[in-house]
C-alpha positions as CSV (number, residue, x, y, z in Angstrom):
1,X,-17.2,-15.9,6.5
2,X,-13.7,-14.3,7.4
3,X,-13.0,-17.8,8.7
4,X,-13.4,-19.0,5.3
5,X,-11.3,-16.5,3.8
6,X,-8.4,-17.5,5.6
7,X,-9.2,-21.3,4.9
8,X,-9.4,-20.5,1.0
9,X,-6.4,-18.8,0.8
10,X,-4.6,-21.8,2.2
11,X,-6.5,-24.1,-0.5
12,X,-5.1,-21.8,-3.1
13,X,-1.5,-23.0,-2.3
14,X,-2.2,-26.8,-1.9
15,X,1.3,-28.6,-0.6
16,X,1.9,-31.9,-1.3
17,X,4.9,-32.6,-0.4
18,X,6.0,-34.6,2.4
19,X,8.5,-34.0,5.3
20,X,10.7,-36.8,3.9
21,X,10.3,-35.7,0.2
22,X,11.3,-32.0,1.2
23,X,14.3,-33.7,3.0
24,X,15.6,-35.2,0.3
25,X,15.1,-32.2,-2.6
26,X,16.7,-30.3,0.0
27,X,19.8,-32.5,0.0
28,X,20.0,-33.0,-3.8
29,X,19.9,-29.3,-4.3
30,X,22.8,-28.8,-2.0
31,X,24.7,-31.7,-3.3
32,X,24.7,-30.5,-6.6
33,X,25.4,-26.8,-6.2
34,X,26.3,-25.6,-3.5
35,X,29.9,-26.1,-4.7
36,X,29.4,-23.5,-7.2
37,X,28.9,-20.7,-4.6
38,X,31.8,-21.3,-2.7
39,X,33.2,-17.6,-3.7
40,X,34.4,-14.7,-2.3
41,X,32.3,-12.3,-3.7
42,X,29.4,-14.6,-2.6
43,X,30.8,-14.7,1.4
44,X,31.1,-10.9,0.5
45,X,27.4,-10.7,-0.7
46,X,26.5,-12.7,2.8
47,X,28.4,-10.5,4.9
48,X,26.2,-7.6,3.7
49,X,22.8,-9.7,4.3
50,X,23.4,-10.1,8.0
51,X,21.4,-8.6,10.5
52,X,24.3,-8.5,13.5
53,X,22.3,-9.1,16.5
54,X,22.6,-8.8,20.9
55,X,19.4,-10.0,22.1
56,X,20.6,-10.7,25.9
57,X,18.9,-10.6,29.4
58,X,22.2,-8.8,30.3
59,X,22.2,-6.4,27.7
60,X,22.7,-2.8,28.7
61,X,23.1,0.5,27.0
62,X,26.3,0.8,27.1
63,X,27.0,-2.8,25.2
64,X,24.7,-2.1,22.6
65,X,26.5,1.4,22.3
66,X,29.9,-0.4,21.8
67,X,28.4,-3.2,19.5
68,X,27.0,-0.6,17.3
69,X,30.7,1.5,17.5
70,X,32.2,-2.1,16.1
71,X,29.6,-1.7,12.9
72,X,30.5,2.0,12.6
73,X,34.3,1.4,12.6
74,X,33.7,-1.3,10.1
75,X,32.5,1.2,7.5
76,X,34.6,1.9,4.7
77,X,37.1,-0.2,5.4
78,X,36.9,-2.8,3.6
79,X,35.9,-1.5,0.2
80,X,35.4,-5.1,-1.2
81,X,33.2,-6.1,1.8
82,X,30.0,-4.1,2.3
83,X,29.0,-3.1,5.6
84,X,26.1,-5.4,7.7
85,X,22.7,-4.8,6.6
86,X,21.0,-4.1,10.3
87,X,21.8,-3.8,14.0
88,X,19.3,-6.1,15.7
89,X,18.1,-5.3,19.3
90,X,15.2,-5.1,21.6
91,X,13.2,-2.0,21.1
92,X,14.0,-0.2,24.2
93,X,17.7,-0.1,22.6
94,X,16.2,1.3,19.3
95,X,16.9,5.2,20.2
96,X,20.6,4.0,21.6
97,X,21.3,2.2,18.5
98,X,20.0,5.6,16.7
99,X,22.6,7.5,18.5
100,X,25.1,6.3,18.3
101,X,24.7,4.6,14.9
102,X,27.2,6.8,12.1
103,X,27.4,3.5,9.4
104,X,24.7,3.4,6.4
105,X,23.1,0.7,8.1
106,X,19.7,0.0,9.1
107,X,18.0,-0.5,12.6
108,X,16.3,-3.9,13.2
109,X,13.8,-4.5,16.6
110,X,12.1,-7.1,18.2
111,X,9.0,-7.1,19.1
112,X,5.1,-7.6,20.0
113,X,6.0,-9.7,22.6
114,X,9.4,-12.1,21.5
115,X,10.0,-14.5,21.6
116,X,7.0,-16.0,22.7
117,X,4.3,-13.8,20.8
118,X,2.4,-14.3,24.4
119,X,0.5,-11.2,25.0
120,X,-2.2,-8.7,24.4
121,X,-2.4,-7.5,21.0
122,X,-2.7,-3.9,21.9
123,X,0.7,-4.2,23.9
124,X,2.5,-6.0,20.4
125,X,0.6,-2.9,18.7
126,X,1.8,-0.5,21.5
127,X,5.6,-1.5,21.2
128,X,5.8,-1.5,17.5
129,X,4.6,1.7,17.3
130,X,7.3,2.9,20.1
131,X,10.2,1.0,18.2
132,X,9.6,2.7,15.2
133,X,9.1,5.9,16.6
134,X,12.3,5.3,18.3
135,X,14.4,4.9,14.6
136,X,13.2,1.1,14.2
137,X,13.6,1.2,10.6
138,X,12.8,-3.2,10.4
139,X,10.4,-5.2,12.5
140,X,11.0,-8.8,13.4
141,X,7.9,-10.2,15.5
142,X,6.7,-13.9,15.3
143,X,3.5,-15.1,14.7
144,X,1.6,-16.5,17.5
145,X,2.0,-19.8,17.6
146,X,-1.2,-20.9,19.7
147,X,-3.5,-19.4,17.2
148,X,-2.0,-21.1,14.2
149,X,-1.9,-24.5,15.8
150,X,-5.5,-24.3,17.1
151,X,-6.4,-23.1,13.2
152,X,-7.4,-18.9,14.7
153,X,-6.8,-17.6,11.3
154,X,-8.9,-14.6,11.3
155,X,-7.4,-14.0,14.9
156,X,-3.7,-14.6,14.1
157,X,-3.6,-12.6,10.6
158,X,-5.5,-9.8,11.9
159,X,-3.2,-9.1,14.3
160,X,0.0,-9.2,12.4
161,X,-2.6,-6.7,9.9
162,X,-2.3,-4.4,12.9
163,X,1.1,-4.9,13.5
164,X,1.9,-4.3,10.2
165,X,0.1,-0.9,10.3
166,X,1.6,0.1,13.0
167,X,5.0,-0.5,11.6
168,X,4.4,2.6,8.9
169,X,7.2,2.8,6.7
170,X,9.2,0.1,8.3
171,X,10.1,-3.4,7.4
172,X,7.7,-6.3,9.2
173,X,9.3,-9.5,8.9
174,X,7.3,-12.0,10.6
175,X,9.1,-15.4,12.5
176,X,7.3,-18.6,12.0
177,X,9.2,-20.2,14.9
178,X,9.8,-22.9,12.5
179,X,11.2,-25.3,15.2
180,X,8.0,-25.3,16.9
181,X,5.6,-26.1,13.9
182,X,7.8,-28.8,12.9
183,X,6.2,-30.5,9.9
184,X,6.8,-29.2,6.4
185,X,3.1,-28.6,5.7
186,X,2.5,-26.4,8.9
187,X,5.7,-24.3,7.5
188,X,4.3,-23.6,4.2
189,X,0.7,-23.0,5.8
190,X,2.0,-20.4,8.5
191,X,4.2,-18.7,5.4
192,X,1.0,-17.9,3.2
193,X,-0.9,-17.1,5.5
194,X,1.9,-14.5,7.1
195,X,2.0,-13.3,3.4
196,X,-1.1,-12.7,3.0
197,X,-0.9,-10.6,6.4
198,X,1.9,-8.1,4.6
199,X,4.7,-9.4,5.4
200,X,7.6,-8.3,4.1
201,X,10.0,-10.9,5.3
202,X,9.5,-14.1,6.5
203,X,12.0,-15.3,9.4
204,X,12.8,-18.9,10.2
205,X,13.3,-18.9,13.9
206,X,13.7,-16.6,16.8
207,X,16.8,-18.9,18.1
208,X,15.5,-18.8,21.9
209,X,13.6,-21.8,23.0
210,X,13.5,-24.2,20.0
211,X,15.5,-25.3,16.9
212,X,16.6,-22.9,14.8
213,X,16.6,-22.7,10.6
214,X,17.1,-25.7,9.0
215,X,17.7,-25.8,5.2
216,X,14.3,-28.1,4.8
217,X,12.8,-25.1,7.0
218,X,14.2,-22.4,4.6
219,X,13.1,-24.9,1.2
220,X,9.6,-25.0,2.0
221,X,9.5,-20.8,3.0
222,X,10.9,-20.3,-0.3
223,X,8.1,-22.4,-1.9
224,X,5.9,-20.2,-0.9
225,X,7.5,-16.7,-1.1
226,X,7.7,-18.1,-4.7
227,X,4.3,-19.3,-5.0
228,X,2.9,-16.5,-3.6
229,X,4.7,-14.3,-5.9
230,X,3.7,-16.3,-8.8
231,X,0.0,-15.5,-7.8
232,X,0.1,-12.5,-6.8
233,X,3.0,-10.2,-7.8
234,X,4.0,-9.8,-4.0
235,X,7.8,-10.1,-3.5
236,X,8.7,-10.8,0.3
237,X,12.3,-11.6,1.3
238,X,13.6,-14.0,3.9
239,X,15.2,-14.0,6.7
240,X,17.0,-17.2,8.2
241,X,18.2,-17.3,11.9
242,X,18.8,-19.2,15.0
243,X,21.9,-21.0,15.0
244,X,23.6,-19.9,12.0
245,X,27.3,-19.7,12.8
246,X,29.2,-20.6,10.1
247,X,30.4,-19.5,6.4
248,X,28.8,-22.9,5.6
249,X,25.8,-23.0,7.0
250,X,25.2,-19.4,5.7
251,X,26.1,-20.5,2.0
252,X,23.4,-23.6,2.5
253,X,20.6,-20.8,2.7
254,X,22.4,-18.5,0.2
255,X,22.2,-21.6,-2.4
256,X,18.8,-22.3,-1.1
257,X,17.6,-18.9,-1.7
258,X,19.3,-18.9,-4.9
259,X,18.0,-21.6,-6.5
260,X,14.3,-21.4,-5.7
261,X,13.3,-18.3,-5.5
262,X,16.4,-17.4,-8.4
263,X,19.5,-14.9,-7.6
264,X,17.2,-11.5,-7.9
265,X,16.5,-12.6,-4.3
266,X,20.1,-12.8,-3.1
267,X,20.6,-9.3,-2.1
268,X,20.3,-7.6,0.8
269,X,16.8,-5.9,0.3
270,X,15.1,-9.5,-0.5
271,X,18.0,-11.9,2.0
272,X,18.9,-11.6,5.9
273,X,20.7,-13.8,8.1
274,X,20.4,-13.0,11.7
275,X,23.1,-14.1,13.5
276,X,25.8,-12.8,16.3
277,X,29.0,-15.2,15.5
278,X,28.8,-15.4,11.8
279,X,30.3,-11.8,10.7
280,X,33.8,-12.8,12.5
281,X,33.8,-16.4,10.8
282,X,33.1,-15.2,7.2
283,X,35.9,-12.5,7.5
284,X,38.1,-15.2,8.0
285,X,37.1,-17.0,5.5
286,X,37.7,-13.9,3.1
287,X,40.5,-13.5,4.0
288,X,41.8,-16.9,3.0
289,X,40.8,-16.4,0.2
């Protein structure tokens, strides 16, 4: 019965497109306006969607102290440029970041096992929990993989259900990994379904292992934010991420976003970028301007 439940809510948003048809709407939407974007106040409007993010190995407290001094001195001081939406870290920097953090900005954590999504649930329940507790005030956590692919709904959405409660008053956005699921139609599938989970993001990529966001990848998760939404009323942002390093790539997802899913989206409550090169490059490019 609850496997069927999953299974309907899929065939309540059929996809028909193919990878090849997504591939080409994608480049005749950027063709014919991303042009129009190319503005200041839009590489301004980024700058305030990204999620700045240190998610080394080598990370210790004292770097993630400094990196979240460089967001602090930031603030205020550019008064036409607002301030990064979110510090992104692992979770046992969450209370570091809370410390030393001063800017109006918000708290971002992995977790529940990234990248992989390889372990027990009650761990991914256990360390979203501590996160929060810890001044997590947004969630990022991917789905896992090996249940989608062998068709575990009931397993994979009940978990992110649990996740999701355990997040409390925080933000979930939930990774699809989009580099690993590969076809168009697996994308849209693992997007309603994390939807209809509660998320309130959805995030391309985790940028460690596979490919990162594509436009085609960010297309088709707007087709279903806006499907979704159509239905149902929800309104979940998204997040793009992994390998997005430039004021150009960033304005491809920004025109993406925009035209889809419409320019109510393209703020930072409903838009992200994760990224750790991008805030330098878009300065820059402000600057020129």
């Amino acid at each position: 019965m609850e496997k069927e439940k999953y299974h309907s809510t899929l065939e309540a948003y059929p996809f028909s497109l193919t990878d090849e048809q997504v591939t080409e709407q994608v480049h005749k939407l950027l063709a014919e306006k991303t042009r129009q974007n190319r503005l200041k106040e839009v590489y301004s409007s980024i700058y305030g969607c990204i999620d700045l993010t240190t998610l080394n190995s080598t990370d210790t407290r004292e770097e993630v102290w400094q990196f979240t001094e460089q967001v602090n001195s930031f603030d205020g001081s550019r008064p036409d440029i607002p301030n990064v939406a979110a510090i992104c870290v692992y979770p046992n920097f969450a209370r570091t970041v809370k410390d030393a953090l001063t800017a109006d900005v918000r708290i971002a954590c992995v977790s529940a096992g990234f990248p992989s999504s390889q372990t027990f649930s009650e761990i991914k329940v256990a360390e979203t929990a501590l996160a929060v507790a810890d001044g997590a005030d947004e969630i990022d956590v991917v789905i896992n993989l090996g249940l989608f692919l062998d068709e575990a709904y009931e397993e994979m959405c009940e978990e992110l259900t649990e996740i999701k409660e355990a997040c409390r008053q925080a933000t979930l956005k939930v990774i699809l990994e989009t580099g690993a699921l590969k076809s168009a139609e697996r994308i849209y599938h693992a997007s309603i379904l994390a939807l209809y989970s509660g998320a309130d993001f959805l995030k391309t990529s985790t940028g460690k292992g596979y490919p990162g966001a594509t436009p085609e990848a960010a297309y088709v998760m707007c087709r279903a934010i806006s499907d979704y939404h159509q239905k149902t009323g929800y309104k979940a942002g998204i997040k793009v991420a992994g390998g997005v390093s430039t004021p150009e790539d960033a304005l491809k997802y920004y025109t993406i976003v925009k035209e889809v899913l419409g320019e109510e989206w393209c703020n930072v409550a409903l838009f992200r970028v994760g990224a750790s090169r991008l805030a330098d490059a878009l300065l820059a490019v402000i600057e020129q301007d």
